[in-house]
C-alpha positions as a Markdown table, in Angstrom:
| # | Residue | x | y | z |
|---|---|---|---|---|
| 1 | Unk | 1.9 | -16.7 | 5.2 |
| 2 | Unk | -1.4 | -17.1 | 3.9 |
| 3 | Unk | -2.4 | -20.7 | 2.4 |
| 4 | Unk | -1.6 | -21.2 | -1.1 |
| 5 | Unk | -2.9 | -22.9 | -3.9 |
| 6 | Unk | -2.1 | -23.6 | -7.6 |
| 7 | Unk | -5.0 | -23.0 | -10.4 |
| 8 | Unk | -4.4 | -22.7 | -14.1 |
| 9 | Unk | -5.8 | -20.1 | -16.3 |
| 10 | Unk | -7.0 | -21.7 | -19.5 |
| 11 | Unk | -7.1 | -18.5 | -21.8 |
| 12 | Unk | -3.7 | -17.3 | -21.5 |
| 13 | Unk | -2.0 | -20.6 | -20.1 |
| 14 | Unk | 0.5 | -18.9 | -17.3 |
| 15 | Unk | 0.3 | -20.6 | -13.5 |
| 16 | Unk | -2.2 | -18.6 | -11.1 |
| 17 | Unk | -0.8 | -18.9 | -7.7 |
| 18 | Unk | -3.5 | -17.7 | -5.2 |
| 19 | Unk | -3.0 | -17.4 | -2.0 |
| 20 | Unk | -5.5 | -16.1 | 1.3 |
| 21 | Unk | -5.2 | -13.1 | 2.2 |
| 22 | Unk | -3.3 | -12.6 | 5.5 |
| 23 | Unk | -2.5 | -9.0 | 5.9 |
| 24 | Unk | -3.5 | -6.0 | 7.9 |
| 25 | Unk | -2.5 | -2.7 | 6.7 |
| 26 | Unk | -1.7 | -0.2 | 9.6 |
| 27 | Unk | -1.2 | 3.5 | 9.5 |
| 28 | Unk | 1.3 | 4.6 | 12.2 |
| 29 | Unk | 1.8 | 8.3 | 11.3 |
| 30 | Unk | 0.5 | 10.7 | 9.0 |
| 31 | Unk | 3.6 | 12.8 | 8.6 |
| 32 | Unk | 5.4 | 12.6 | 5.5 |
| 33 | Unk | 8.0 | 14.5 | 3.8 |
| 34 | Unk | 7.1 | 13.8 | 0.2 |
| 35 | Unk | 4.1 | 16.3 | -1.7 |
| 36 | Unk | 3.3 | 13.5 | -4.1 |
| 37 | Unk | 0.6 | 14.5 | -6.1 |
| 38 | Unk | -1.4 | 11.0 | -6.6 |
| 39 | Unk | -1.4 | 10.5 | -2.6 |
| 40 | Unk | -4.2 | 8.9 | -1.2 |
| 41 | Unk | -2.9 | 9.2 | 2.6 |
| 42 | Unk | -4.7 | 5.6 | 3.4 |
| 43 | Unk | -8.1 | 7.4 | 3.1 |
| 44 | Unk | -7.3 | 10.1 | 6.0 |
| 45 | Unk | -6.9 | 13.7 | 5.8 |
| 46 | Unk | -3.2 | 15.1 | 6.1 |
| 47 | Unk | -3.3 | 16.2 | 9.9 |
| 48 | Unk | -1.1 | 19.4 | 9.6 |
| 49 | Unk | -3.8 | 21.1 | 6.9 |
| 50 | Unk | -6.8 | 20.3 | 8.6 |
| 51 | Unk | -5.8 | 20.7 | 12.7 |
| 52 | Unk | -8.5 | 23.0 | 12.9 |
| 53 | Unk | -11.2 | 21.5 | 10.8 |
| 54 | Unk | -13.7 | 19.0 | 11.4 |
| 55 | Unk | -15.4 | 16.6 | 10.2 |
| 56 | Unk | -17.0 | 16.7 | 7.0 |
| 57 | Unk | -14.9 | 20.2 | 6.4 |
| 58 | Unk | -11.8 | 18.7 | 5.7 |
| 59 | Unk | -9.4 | 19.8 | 2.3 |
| 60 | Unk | -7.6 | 17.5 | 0.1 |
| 61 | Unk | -4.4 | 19.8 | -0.3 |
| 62 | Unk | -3.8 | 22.6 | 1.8 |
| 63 | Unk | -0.5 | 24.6 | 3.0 |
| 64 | Unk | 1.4 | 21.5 | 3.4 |
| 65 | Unk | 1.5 | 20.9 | -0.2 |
| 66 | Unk | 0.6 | 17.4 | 0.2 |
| 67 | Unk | -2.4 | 15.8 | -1.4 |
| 68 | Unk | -5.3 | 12.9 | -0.1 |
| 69 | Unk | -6.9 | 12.5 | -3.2 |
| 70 | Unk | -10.6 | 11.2 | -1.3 |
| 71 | Unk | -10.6 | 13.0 | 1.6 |
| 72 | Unk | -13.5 | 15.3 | 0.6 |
| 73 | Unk | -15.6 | 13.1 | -0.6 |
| 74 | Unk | -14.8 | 9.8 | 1.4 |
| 75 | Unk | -17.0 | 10.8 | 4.6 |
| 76 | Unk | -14.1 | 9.9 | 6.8 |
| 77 | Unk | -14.9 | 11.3 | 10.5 |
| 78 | Unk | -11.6 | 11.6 | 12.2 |
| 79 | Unk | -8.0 | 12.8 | 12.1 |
| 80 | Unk | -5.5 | 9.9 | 11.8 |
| 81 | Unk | -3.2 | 10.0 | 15.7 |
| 82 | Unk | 0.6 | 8.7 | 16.0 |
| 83 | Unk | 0.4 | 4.8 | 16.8 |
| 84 | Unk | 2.3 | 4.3 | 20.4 |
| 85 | Unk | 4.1 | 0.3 | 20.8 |
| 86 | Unk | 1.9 | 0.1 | 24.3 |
| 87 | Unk | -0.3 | -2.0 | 25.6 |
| 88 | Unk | -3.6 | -1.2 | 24.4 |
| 89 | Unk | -1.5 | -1.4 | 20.8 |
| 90 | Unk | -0.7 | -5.1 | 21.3 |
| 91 | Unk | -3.8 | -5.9 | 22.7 |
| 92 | Unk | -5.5 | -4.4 | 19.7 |
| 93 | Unk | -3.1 | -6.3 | 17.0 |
| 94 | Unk | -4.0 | -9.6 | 18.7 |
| 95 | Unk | -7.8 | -8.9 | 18.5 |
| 96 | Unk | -7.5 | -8.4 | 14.9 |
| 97 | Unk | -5.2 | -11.1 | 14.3 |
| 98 | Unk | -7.8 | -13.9 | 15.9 |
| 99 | Unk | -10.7 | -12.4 | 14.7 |
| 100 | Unk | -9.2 | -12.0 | 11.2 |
| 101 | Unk | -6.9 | -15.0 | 10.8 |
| 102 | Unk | -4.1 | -12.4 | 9.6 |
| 103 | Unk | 0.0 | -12.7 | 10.1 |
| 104 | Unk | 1.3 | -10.2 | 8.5 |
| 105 | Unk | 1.5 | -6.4 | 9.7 |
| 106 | Unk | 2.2 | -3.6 | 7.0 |
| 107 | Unk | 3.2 | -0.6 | 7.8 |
| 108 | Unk | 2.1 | 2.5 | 6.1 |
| 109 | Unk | 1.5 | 6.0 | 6.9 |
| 110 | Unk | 2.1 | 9.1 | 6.1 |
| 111 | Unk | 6.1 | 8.3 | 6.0 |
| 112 | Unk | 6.7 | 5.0 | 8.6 |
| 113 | Unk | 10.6 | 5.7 | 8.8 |
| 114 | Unk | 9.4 | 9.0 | 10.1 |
| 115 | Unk | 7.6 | 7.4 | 13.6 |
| 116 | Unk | 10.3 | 8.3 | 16.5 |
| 117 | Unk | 9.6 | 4.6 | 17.7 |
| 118 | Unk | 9.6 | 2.3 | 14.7 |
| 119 | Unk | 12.1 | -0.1 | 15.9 |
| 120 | Unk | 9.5 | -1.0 | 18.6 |
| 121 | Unk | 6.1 | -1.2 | 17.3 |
| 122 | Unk | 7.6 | -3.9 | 15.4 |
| 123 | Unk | 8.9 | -6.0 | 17.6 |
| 124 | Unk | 5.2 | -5.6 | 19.7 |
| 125 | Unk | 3.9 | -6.4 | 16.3 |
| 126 | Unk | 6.3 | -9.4 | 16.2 |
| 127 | Unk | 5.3 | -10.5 | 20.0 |
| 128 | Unk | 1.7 | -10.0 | 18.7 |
| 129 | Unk | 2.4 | -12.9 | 16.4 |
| 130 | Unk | 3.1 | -10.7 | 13.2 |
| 131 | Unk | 5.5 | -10.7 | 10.2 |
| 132 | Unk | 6.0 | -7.4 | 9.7 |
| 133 | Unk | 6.6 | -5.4 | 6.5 |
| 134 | Unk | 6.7 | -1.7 | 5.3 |
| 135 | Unk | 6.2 | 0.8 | 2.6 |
| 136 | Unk | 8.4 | 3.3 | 2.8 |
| 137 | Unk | 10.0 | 6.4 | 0.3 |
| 138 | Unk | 13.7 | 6.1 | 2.3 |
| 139 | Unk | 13.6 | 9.5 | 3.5 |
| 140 | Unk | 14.5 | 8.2 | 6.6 |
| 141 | Unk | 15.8 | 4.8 | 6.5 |
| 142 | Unk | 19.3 | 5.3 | 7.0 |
| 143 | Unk | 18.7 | 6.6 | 10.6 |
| 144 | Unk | 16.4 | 3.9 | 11.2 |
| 145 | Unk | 16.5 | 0.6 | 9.0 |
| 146 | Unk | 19.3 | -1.2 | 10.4 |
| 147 | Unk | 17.2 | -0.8 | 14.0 |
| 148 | Unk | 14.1 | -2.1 | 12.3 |
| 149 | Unk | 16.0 | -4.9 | 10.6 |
| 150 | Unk | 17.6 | -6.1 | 14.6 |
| 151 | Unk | 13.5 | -5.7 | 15.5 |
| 152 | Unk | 12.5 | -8.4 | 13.2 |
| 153 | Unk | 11.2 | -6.1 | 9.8 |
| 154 | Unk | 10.6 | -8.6 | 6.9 |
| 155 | Unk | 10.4 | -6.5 | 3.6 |
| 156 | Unk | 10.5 | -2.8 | 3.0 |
| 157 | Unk | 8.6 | -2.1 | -0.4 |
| 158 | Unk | 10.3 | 1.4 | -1.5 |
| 159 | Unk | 8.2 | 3.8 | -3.5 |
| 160 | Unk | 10.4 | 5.2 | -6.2 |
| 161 | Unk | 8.9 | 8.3 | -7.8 |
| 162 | Unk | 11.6 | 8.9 | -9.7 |
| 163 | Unk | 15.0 | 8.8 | -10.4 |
| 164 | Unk | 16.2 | 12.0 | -11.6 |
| 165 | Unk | 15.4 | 15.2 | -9.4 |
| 166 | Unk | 13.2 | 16.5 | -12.8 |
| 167 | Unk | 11.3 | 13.2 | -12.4 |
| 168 | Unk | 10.8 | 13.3 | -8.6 |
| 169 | Unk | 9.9 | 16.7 | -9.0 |
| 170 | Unk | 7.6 | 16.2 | -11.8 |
| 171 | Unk | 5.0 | 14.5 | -9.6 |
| 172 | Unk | 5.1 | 16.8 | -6.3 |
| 173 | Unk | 3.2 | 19.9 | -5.2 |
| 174 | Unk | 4.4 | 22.5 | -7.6 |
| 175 | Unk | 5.6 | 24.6 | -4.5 |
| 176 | Unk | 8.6 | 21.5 | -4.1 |
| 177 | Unk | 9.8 | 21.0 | -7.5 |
| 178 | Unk | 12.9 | 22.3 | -6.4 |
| 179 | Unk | 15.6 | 19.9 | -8.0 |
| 180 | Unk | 18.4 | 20.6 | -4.8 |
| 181 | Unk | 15.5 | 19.2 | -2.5 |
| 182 | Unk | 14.9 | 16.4 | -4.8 |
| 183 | Unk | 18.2 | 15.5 | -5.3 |
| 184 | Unk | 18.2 | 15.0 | -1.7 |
| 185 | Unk | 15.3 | 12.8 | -1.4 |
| 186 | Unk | 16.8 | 10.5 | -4.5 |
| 187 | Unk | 20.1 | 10.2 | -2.5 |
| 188 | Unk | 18.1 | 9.7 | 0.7 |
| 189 | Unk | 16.5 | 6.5 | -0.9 |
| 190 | Unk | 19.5 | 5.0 | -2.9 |
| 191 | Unk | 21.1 | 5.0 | 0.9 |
| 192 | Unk | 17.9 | 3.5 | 2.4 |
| 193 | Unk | 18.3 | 0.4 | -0.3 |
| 194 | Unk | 21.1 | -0.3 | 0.2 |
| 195 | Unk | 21.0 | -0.4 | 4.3 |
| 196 | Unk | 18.2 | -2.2 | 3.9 |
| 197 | Unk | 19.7 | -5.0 | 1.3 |
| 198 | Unk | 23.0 | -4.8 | 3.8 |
| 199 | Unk | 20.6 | -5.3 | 7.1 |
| 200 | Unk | 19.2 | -8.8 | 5.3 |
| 201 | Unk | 15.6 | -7.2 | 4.9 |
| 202 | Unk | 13.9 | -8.2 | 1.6 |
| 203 | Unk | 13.7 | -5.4 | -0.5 |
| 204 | Unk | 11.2 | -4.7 | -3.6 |
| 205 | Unk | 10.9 | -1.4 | -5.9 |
| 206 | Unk | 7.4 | 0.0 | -6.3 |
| 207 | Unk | 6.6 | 2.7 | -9.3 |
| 208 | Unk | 3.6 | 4.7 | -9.6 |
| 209 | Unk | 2.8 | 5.6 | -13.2 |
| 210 | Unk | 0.2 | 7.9 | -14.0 |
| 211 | Unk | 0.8 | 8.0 | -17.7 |
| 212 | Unk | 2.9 | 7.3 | -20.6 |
| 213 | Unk | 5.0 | 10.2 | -20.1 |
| 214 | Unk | 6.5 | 8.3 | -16.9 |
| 215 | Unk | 7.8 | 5.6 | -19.2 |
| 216 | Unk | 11.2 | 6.7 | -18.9 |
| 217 | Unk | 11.5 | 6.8 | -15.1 |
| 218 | Unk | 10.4 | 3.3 | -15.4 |
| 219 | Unk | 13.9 | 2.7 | -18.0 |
| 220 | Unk | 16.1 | 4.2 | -15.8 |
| 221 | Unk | 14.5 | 2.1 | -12.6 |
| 222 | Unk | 15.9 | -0.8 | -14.2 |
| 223 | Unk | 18.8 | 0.0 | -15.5 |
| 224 | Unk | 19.8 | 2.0 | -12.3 |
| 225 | Unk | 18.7 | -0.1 | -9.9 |
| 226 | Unk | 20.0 | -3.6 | -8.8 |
| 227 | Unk | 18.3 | -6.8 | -10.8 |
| 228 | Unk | 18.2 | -8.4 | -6.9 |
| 229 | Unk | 15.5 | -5.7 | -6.3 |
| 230 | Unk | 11.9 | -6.8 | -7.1 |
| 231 | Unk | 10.1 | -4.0 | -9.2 |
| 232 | Unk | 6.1 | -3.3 | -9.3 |
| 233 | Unk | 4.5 | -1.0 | -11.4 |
| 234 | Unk | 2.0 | 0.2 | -9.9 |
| 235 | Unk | -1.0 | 2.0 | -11.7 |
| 236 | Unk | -2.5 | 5.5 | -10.5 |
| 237 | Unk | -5.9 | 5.3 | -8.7 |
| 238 | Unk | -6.5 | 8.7 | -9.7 |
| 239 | Unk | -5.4 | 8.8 | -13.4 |
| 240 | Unk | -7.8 | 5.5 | -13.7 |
| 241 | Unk | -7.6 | 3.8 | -17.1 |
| 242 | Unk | -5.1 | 5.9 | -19.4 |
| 243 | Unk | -2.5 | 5.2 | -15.6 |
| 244 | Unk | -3.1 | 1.0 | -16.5 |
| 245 | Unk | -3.0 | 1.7 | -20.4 |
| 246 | Unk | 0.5 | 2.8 | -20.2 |
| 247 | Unk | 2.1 | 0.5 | -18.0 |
| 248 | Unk | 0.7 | -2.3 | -20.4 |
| 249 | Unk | 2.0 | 0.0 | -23.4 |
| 250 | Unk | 5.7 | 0.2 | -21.5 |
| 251 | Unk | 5.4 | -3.7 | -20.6 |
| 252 | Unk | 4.5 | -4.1 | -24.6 |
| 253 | Unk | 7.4 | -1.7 | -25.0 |
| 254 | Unk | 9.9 | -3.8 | -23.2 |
| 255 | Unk | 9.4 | -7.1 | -24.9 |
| 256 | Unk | 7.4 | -8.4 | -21.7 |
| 257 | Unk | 6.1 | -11.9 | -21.6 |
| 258 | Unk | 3.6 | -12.8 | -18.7 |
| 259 | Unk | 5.0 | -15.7 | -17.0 |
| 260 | Unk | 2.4 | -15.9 | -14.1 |
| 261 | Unk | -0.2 | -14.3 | -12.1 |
| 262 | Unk | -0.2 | -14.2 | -8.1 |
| 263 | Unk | -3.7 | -14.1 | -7.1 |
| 264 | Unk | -4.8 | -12.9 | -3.2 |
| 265 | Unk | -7.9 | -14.1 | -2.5 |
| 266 | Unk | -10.5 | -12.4 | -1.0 |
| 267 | Unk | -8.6 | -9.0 | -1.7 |
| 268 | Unk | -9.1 | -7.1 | -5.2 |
| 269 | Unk | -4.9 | -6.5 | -5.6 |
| 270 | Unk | -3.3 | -9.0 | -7.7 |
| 271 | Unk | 0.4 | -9.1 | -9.4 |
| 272 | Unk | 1.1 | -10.4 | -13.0 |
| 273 | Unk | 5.0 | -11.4 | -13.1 |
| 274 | Unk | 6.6 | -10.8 | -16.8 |
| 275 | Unk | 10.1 | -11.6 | -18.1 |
| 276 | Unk | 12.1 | -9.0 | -19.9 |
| 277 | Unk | 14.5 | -9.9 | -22.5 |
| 278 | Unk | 17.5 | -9.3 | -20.3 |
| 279 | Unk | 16.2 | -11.9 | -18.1 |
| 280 | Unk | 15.0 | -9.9 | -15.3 |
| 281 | Unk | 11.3 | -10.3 | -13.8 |
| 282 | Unk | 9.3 | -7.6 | -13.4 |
| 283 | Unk | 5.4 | -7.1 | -11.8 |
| 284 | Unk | 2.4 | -5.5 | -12.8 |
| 285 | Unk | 0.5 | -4.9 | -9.5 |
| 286 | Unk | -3.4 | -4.6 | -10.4 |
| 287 | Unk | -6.6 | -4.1 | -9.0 |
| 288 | Unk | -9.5 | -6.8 | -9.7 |
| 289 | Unk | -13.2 | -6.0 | -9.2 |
| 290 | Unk | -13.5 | -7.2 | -5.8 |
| 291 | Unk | -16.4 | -6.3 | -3.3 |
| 292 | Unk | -17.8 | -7.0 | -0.4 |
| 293 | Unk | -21.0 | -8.5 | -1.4 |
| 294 | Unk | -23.0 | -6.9 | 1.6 |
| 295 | Unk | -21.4 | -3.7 | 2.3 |
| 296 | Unk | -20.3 | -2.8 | -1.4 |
| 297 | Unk | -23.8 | -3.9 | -2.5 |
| 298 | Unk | -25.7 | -0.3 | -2.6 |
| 299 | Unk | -22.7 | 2.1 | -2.7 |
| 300 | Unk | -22.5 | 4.7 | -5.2 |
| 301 | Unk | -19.4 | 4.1 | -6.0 |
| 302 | Unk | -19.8 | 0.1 | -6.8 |
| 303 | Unk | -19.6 | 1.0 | -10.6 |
| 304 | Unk | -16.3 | 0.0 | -13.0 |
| 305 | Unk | -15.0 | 3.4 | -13.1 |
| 306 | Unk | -16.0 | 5.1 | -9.3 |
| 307 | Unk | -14.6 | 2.1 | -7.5 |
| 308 | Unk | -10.4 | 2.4 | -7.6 |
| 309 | Unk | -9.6 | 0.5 | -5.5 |
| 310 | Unk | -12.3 | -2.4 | -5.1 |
| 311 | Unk | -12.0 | -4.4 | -1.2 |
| 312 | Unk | -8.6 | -3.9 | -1.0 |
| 313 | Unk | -8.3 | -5.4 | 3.2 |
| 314 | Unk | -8.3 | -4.0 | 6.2 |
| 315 | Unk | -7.0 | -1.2 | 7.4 |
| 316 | Unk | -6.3 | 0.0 | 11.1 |
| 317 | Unk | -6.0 | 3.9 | 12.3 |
| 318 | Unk | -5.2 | 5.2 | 15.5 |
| 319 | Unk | -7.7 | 8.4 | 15.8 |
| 320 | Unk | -6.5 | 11.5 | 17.2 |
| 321 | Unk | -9.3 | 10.6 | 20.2 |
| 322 | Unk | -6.5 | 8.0 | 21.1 |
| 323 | Unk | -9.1 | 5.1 | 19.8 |
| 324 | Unk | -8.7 | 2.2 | 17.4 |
| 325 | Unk | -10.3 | 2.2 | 14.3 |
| 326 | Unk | -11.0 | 0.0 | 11.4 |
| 327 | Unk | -11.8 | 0.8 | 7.5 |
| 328 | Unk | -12.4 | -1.7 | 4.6 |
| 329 | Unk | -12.3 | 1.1 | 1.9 |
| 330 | Unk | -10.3 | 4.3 | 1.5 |
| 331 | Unk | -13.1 | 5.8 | -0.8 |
| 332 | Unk | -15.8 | 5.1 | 2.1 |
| 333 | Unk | -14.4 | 5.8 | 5.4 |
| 334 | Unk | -17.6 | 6.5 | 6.6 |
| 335 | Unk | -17.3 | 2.7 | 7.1 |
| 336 | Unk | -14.9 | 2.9 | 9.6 |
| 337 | Unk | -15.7 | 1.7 | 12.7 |
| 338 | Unk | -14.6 | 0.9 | 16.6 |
| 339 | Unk | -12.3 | -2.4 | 16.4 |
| 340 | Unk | -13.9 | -3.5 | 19.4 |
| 341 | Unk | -17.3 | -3.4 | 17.6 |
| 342 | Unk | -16.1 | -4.6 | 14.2 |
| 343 | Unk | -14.5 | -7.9 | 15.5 |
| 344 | Unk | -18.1 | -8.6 | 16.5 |
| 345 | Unk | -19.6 | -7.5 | 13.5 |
| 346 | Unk | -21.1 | -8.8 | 10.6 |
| 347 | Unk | -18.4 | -7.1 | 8.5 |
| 348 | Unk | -15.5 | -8.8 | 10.0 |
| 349 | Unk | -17.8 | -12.2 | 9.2 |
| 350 | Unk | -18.1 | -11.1 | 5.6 |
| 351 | Unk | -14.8 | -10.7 | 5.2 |
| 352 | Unk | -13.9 | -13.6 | 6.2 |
| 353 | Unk | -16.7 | -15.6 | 4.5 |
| 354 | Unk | -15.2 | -13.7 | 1.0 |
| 355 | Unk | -11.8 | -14.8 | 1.7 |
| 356 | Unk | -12.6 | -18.4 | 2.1 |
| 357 | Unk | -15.2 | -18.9 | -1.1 |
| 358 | Unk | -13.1 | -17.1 | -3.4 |
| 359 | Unk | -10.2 | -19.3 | -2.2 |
| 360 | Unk | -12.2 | -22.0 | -2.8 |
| 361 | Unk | -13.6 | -21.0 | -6.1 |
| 362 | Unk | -10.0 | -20.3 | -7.3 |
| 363 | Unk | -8.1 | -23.7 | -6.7 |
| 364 | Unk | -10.9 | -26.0 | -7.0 |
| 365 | Unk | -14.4 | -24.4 | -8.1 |
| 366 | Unk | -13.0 | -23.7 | -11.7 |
């Protein structure tokens, strides 16, 4: 776990927890079996549409039906490759995790329940010194969780895009809106949970809500879903401010008090926790406007409504080349680089220099 401190925040008088930042965000494989239509695909282009492309000629939705909402504009050079649990894989995590100071892995893809050898790249990342967590949509958990969980996996954050097969379907490709194949994938996950929560792995709910018309798959998440289960609402990158507008106006909706804001620093995603009348606590995971006060200095997108996602961390591909590479921003992947040239660089430095000040600045500097 990252260090943690305590700060107060005068204005609206909740606790600010901050902690350092300590992950490192790794995509494993860029197969998925969702078409959701807000996907950013960690920055890469989805492999099965773009095969024979290249670079700079890549397409944000193709055949597939699936969607990388930056992938045309993002400069990103490479295909994303399957990550193997080998050697060079180990020897790679523990590069990143001395140069960074990082202990926690999170697994993304694509679909992670979807790599044929999950179960072991976690317990190399565990061996590598690692507490390893996941975002996953369930598709595939049922085959695989209770493996994971023996391997050492910490948390699986499930994304729940809906509850219903009409919601689920309402935010895929229109070519799967098919409410027999949603109703599969709802099923899928429900099962997934509940291995997981069986299997002793921690278990949260994240939902993406592009707009106010969403707010009732948000309802039913709670009152379907177990009060154990920690939810996060999650706003749309790509819907920008009317996506944060709602969730505030559903949060205003449900007699939501703010109770207390978990701060990472050095990173630009933050949490606010609220109470519910019921009792149950539920999180609005936000974005702050973090940069990177060298690299994000002269981009064109460094701007309050072209940046999404701010310095969100790092994150580490596998390139279809079979080489290691690491990004800092899934709207300029031109960034991405070797790892074995950015744990010498002045980028990893920066990073690390921005974790530490803001820490600094937010526990004691006022």
């Amino acid at each position: 776990m990252g260090e943690e401190g305590l700060s107060i925040n005068k204005q609206k008088k909740e606790p600010v927890y901050v902690e350092k930042s300590s992950t490192l965000r790794v995509k494993i494989i860029d197969s998925c079996g969702m078409t959701c239509v807000f996907c950013h695909n960690e920055g890469t282009p989805v492999v099965a549409d773009n095969l024979k492309r290249i670079s700079g000629d890549w397409i944000g939705a193709g055949p597939s039906g699936r969607k990388s909402i930056y992938a045309m504009t993002n400069g990103v050079r490479f295909l994303p490759g399957t990550v193997e649990p080998n050697e060079e894989f180990a020897n790679v995590l523990v590069m990143l995790r001395k140069s960074l100071q990082v202990d926690e892995l999170h697994l993304t893809g694509g679909e992670p329940t979807l790599h044929p050898e999950l179960p072991e790249i976690i317990r190399l990342a565990r061996s590598a010194g690692y507490r390893v967590c996941m975002t996953s949509n369930g598709e595939n958990g049922v085959r695989v969780l209770l493996d994971c969980a023996v391997a050492g996996l910490d948390r699986v954050n499930f994304s729940i895009f809906g509850t219903t097969a009409e919601e689920l379907a309402q935010v895929q490709h229109e070519k799967y809106r098919n409410p027999q194949l949603a109703e599969r994938k709802i099923s899928a996950l429900k099962d997934s949970i509940q291995i997981a929560i069986r299997s002793g792995v921690k278990v949260s709910a994240n939902i993406v809500v592009p707009d106010y018309s969403h707010a009732p798959r948000v309802y039913r998440l709670l009152d379907e879903y177990s009060p154990y289960i920690s939810v996060r609402l999650l706003n749309s990158l790509d819907d920008g401010q009317p996506s944060i507008d709602a969730i505030r106006q559903i949060l205003a909706d449900l007699g939501a008090i703010p109770i207390a804001k978990y701060v990472t620093a050095g990173v630009s995603g933050y949490r606010t926790a609220y109470h519910l009348p019921s009792g149950r606590i539920i999180y609005f995971k936000e974005i702050r406007p973090i940069r990177l006060p060298t690299i994000c200095s002269n981009c064109r997108f460094n701007n309050d409504t072209d940046c999404q996602e701010g310095y969100y961390g790092v994150r580490l591909y596998r390139d279809r080349a079979g080489g290691y590479q690491v990004g800092v921003c899934i709207q300029r992947m031109d960034l991405c680089m070797p790892v074995e040239e950015f744990v010498k660089s002045d980028l990893c430095r920066e990073i690390i220099n921005l974790r530490d000040t803001e820490y600094y600045q937010l526990t004691q500097g006022g």
